[in-house]
LUMMAR-745563 format. One record per residue: residue in one letter; x, y, z of N, C-alpha, C, O in turn. Coordinates in pm, whole numbers, plus 50000, padded with zeros to 5 digits. Atoms other than C-alpha are relative to their C-alpha. Layout:
aXYZXYZXYZXYZ;...
This chain:
x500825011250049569774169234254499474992050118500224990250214;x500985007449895566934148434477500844988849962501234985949849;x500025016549952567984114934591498684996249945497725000150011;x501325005550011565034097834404499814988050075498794984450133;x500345015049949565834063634520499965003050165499684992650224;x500214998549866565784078734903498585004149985497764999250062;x501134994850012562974093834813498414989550026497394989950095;x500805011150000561334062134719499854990450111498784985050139;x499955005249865562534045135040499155006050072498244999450123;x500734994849888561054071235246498194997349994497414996550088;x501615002349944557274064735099499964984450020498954977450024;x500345019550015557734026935111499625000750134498514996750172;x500134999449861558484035235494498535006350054498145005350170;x501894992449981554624053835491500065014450010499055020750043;x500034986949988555934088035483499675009549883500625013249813;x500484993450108553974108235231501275013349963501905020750039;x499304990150040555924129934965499375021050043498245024050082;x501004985450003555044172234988499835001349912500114993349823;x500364992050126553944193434760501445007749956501895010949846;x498294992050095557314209834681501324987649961502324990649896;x499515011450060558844172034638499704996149867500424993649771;x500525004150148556664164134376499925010749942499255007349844;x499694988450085557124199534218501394998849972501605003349859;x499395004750024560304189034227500454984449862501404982449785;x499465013450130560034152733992499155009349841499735009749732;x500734994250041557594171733808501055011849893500865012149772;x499174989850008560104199133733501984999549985502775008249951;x499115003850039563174180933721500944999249843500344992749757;x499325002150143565624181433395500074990149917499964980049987;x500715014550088565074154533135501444990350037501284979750098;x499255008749937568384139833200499924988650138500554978350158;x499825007149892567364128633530498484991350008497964987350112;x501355003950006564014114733409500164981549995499184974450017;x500245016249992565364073933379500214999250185499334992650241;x499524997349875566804080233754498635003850056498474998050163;x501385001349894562974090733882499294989949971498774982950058;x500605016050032561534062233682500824987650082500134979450143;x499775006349897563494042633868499644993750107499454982150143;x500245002949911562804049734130498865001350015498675001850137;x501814996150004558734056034077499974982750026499374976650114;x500185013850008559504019033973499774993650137498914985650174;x499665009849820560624008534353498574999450060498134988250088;x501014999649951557304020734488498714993049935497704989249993;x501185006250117555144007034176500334985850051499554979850126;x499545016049962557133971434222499554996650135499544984750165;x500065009649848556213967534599498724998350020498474988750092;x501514996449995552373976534578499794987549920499374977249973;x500675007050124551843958134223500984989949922500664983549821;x499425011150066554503936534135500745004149849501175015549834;x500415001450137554913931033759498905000849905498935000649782;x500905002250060551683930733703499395015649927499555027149967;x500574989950105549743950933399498504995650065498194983850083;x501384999650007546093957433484499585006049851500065015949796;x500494996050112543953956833163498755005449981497854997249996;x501524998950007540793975433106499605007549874500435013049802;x501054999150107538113983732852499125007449944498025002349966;x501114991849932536034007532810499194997649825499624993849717;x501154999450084532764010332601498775011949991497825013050068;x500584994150038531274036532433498684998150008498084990149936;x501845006349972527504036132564499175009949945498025007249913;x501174989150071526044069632421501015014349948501285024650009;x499074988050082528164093732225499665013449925498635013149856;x499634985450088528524127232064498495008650042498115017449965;x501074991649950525244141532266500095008650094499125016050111;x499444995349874526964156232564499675016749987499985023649890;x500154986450052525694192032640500775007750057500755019950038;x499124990849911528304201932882501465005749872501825000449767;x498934994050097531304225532723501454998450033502215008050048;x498415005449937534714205632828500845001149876500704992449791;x499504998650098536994218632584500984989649945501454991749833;x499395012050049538924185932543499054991949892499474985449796;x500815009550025535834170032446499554993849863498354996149874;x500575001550155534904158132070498304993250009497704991549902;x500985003149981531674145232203499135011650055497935008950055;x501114988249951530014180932354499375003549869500085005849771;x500994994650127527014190532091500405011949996499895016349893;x499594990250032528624223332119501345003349881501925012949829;x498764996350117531224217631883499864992949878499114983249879;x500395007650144531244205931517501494991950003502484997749960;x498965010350025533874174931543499834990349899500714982449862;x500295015650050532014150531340500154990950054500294982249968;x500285012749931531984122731602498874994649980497835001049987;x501265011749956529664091931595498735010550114498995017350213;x500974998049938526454102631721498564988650068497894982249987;x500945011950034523834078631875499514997650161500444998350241;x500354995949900521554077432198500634986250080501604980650028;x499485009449906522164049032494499704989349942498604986849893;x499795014150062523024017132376498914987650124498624988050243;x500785009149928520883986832468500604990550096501814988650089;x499425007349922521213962632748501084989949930502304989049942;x498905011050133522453934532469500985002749994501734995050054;x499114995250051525103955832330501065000950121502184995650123;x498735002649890526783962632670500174989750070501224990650135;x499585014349991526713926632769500684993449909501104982549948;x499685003650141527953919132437501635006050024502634998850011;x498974993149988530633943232503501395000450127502585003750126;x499165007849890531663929332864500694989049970501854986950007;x499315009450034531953896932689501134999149882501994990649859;x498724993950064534113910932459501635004950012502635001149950;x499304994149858536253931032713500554988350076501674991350115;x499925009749942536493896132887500824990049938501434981350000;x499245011550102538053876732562501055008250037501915002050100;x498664990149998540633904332589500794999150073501965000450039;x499245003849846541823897032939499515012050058500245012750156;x500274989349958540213931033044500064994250156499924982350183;x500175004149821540273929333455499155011850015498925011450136;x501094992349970537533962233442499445001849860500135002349758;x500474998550130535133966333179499285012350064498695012950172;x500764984149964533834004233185499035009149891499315016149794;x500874992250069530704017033076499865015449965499985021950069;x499654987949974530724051332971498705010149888498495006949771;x500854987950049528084081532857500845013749971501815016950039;x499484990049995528924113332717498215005150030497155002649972;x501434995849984526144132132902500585008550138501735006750177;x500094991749873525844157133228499724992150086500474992950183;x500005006149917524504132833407499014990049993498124996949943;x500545011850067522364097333349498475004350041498415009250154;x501475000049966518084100733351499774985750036500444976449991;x500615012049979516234073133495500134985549914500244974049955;x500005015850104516304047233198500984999149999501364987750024;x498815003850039519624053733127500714993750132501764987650112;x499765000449866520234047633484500164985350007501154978150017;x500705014749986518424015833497500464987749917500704976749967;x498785005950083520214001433172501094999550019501774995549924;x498654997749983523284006333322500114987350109501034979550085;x500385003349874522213987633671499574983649896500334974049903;x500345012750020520343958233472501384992249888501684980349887;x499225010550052523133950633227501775000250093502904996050068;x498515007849891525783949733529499504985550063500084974650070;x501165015149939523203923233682500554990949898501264983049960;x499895008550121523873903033339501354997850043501534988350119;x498354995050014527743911933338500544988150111501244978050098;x499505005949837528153900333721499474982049946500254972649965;x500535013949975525793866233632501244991549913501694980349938;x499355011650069528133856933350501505001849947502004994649861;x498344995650002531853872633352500455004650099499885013750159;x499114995449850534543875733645500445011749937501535009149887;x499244990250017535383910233540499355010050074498135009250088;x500614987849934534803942633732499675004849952499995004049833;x501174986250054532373970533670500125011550011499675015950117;x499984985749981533034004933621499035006449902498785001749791;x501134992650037530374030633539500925014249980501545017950080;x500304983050005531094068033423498635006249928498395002949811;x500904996950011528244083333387499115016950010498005021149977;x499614981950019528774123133432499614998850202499714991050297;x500314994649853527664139833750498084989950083497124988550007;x500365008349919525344117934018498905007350053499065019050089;x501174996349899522004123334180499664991650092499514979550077;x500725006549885520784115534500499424985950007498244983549980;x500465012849975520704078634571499884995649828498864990349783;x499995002350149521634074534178501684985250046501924973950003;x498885009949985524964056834316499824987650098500554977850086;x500305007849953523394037434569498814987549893498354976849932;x500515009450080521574019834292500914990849896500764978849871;x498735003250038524614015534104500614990450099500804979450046;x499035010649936526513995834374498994987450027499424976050039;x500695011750010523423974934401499704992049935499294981349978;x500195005550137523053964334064501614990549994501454978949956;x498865004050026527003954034060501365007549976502525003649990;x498744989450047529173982333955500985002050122500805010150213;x498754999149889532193978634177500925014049996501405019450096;x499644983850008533614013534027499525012949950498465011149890;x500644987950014532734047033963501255012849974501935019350053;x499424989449990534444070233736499865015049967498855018449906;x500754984050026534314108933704501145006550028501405008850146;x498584991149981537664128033660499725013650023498775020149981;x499834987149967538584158533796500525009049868500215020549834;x499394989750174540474169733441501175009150063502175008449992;x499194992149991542594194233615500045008150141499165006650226;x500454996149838543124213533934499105009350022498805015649920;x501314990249939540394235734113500255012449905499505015649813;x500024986250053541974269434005500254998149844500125008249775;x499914994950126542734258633650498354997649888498265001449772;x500845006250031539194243233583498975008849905498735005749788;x500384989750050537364270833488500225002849874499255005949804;x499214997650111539654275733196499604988649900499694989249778;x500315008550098538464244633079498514990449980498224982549890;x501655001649996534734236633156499215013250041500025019450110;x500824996749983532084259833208498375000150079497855007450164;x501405006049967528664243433252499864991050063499044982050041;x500445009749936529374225933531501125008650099501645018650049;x499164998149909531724232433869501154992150017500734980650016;x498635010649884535244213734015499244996750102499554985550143;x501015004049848532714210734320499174991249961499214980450021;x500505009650083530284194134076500754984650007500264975050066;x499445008850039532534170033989500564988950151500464976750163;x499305003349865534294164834360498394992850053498074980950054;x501585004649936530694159134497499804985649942500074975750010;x500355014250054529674129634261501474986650061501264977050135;x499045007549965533364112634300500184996150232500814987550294;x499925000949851532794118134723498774992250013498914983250096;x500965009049984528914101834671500134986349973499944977850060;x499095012350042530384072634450500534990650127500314978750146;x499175013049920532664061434752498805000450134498654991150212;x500994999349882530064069335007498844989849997498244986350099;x500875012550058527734041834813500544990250040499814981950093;x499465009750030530584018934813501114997149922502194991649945;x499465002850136531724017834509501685010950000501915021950049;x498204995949977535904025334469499895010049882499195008349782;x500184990150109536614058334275500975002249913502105005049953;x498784998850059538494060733988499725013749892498855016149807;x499854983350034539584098633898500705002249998501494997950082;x498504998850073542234111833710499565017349934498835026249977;x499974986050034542654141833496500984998349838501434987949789;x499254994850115544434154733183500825004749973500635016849960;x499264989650029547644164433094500465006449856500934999349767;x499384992750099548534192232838499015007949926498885011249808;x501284989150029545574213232850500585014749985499765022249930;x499154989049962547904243532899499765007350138499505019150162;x499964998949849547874241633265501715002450009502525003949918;x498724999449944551034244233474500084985950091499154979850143;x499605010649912553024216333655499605003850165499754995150250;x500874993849872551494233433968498864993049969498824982250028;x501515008950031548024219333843500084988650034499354982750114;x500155010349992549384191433792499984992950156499184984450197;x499885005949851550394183334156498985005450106498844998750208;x501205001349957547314200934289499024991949966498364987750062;x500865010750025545124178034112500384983750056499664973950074;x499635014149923547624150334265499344998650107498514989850128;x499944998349844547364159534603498335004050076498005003550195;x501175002449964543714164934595498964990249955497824990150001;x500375011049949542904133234481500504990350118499824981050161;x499715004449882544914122334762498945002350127498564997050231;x500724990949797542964142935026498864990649959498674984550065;x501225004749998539634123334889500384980949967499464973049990;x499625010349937541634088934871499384989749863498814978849870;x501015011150120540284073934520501214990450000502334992250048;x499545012049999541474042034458500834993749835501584984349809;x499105002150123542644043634095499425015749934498435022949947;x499264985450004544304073833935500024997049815501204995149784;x500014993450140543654076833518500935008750001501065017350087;x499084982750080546284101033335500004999349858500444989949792;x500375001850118545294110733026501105010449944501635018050024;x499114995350079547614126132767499055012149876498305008149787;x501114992650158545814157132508500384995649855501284999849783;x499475004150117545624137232220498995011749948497915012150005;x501204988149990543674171632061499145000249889499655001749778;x500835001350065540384168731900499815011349883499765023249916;x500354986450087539734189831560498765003750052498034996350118;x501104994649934537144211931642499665003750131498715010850164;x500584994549869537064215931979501115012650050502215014449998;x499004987849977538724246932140501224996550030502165003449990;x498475008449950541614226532278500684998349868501855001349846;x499235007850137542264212231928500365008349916501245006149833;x499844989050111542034243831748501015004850049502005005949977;x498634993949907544464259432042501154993649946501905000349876;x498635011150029547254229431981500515005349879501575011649871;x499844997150131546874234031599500795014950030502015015350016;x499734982449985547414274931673501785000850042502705006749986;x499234994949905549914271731938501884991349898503014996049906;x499305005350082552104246331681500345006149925501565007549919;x499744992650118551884266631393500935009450050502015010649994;x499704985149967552844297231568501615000450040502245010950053;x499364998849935555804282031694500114996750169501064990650216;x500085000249846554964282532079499674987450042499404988850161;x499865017150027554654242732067498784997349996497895004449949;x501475006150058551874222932056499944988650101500024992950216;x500155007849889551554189232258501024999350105502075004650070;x499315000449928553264182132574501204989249988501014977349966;x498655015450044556874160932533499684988450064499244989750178;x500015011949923556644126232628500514997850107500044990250192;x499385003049863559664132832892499055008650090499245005550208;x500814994949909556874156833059499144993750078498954994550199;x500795010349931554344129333063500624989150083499894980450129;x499415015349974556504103233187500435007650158500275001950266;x499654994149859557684126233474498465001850107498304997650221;x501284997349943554154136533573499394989150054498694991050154;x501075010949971552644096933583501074994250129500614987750223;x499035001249828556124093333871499425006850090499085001250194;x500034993349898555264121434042498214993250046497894990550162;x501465004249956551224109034030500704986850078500564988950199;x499935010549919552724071834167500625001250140500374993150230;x499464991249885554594091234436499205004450089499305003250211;x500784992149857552074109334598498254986149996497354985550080;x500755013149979549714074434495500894986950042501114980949937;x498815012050015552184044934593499134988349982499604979749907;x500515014250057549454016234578498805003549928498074994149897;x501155001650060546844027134421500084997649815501064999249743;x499984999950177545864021534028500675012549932500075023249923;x499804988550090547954043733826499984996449870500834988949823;x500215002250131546764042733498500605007649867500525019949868;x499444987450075548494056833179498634996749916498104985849895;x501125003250103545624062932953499955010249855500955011549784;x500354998450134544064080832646501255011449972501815019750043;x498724992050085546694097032421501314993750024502114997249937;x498695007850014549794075232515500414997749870501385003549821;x499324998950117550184065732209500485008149894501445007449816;x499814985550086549934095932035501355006050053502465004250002;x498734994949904552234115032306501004995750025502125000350001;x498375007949979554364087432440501044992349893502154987049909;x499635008150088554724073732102501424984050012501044973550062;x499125005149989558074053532089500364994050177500534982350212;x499734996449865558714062032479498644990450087498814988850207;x501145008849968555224039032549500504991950135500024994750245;x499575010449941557064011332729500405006750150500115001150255;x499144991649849558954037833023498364997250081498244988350164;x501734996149943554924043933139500014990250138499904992050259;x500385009149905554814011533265500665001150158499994998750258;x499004996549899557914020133525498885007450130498845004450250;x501174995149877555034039633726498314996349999497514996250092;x501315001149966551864031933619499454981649980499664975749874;x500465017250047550273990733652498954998549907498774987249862;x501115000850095547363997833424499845007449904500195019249910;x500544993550136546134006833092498904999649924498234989849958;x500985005150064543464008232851500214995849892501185000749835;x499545000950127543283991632539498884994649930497944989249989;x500814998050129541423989432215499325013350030498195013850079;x500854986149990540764029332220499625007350114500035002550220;x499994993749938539544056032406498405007949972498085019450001;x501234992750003535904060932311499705007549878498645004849822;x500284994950113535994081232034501445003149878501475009549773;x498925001850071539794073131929500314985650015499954977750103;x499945015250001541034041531819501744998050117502285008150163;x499055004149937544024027632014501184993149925500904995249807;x499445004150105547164008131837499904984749998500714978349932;x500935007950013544923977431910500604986350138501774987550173;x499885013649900545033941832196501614996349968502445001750041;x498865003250056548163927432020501015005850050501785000850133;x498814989849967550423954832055500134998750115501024991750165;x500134995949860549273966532400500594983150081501104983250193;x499555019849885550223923932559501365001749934502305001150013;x498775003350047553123924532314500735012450061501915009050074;x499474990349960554273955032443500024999650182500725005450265;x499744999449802553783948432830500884986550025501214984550141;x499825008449990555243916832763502305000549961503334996450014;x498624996850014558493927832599501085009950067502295010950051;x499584991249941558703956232841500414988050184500824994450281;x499905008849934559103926433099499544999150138500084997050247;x500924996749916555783932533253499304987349989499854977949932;x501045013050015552633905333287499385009050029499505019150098;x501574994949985549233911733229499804992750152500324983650217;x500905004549830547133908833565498994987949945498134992749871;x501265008150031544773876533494498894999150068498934999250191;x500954998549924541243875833551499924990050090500584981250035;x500345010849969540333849533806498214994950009497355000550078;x501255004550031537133830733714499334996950129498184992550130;
């Protein structure tokens, strides 16, 4: 058995974990899973304190997306029945910052399901951060798919302080789960993003039916590119899409179906491990996945999202404060 709490000493001291360490927490026996929280905690506590970062996100153009990400309930390639409806007006996402803002949000994040933003949509994005910035202290994050040439340098000029665009999974398993687009694709936009300015926040997915190998390649190569906040999303799995039909399959059949909560909870350590200050976020599907187990999360990660996930609802504001609150965390406050 690893010494976790040496473990944790050693990155406090600045000495990065390996790749066969964190295949190690990753891979560890569930018994020893309060013992790495723990100690994930030591490294989370010295970076971030107590504090809960809260953020927001807002559905800006839905269920049109033509790329084929088999997680996705928004690609036009699949029959999910999601909300359909083109880019929302400037109003609506000012409307939606100030919304985000009653909440205590500390990032409010615009978001497209699309390949990558055209000119107007571009420009709507850029003029209602202008608005956003004139009349709420909250930060700006943009996802917006994949990036063109001097598309992000307009973005950091307008206001958007972040820029996100997840990796989903590691290089070699990617393939398996997009198509109509590259891992290079994706790496490229998230390397233009910080090259604008703007801080990158990129994460990924667990319980796609990858391997805990994925998982710590997708750690360790957002490390190598240095983003600044780390998303982990949970497969909460969409009907209709190939993922969702898989889960359903792989349940029935016996051969399980979502990933255990002690899997996720090990995975968002080993992500704060090989991240020690940066944003580790637990995000979409926690509740689904971590159900009960919700509260451990916090032990490694300082941030969350709440009210939903875009095209799922969430278990709403209330909960999410009452729940960081009883877990004997504090929200992060905005400062005006």
């Amino acid at each position: 058995m690893m010494d976790w709490n040496a473990l944790a000493e050693r990155v406090l001291d600045g000495k990065p974990i390996t790749r066969d360490e964190a295949l190690e927490i990753v891979n560890a026996p569930d018994d020893e899973l309060l013992a790495i929280l723990h100690a994930a905690f030591k490294v989370r506590s010295h970076h971030h304190g107590r504090k809960v970062r809260v953020h927001v996100l807002q559905n800006a153009k839905s269920g049109v997306c033509p790329e084929d990400c088999k997680f996705c309930s928004q690609s036009l390639k699949y029959n999910t029945g999601v909300e359909r409806y083109k880019m929302q007006e400037v109003d609506e996402l000012v409307e939606g910052a100030k919304a985000a803002y009653e909440k205590g949000a500390v990032t409010y994040c615009m978001v497209t399901a699309t390949r990558g933003p055209n000119n107007r949509e571009l420009e709507t994005i850029c003029e209602a951060s202008r608005r956003i910035k004139e009349k709420y202290p909250v930060n700006i994050c943009a996802s917006l798919g994949i990036l063109k040439e001097g598309q992000a340098e307009k973005l950091r000029e307008a206001g958007v302080d972040r820029y996100n665009h997840n990796l989903e999974t590691s290089c070699n398993n990617f393939e398996n789960v997009v198509s109509t687009h590259s891992f290079q694709d994706r790496l490229n936009t998230v390397k233009m993003a910080k090259a604008a300015g703007m801080e990158a926040c990129c994460g990924g997915i667990i319980g796609m039916g990858e391997t805990t190998d994925d998982w710590v390649d997708l750690a360790f190569t957002l490390r190598e590119i240095r983003v600044e906040s780390v998303p982990l999303n949970f497969l909460n799995p969409r009907p209709g899409t190939p993922l969702g039909d898989q889960v359903d399959e792989d349940a029935e059949s016996g051969k399980g179906g979502q990933v255990r909560p002690q899997e996720c909870l090990k995975a968002l350590a080993m992500f704060r491990f090989v991240h020690p200050d940066v944003d580790v976020r637990v995000a979409g599907g926690r509740e689904v996945v971590l159900d009960h187990m919700q509260p451990l999360a916090l032990y490694a990660a300082n941030s969350l999202f709440t009210e939903g996930y875009l095209t799922t609802g969430g278990q709403g504001t209330s909960k999410d404060y009452d729940m960081i609150t009883q877990a004997g965390f504090e929200p992060e406050v905005v400062e005006a």
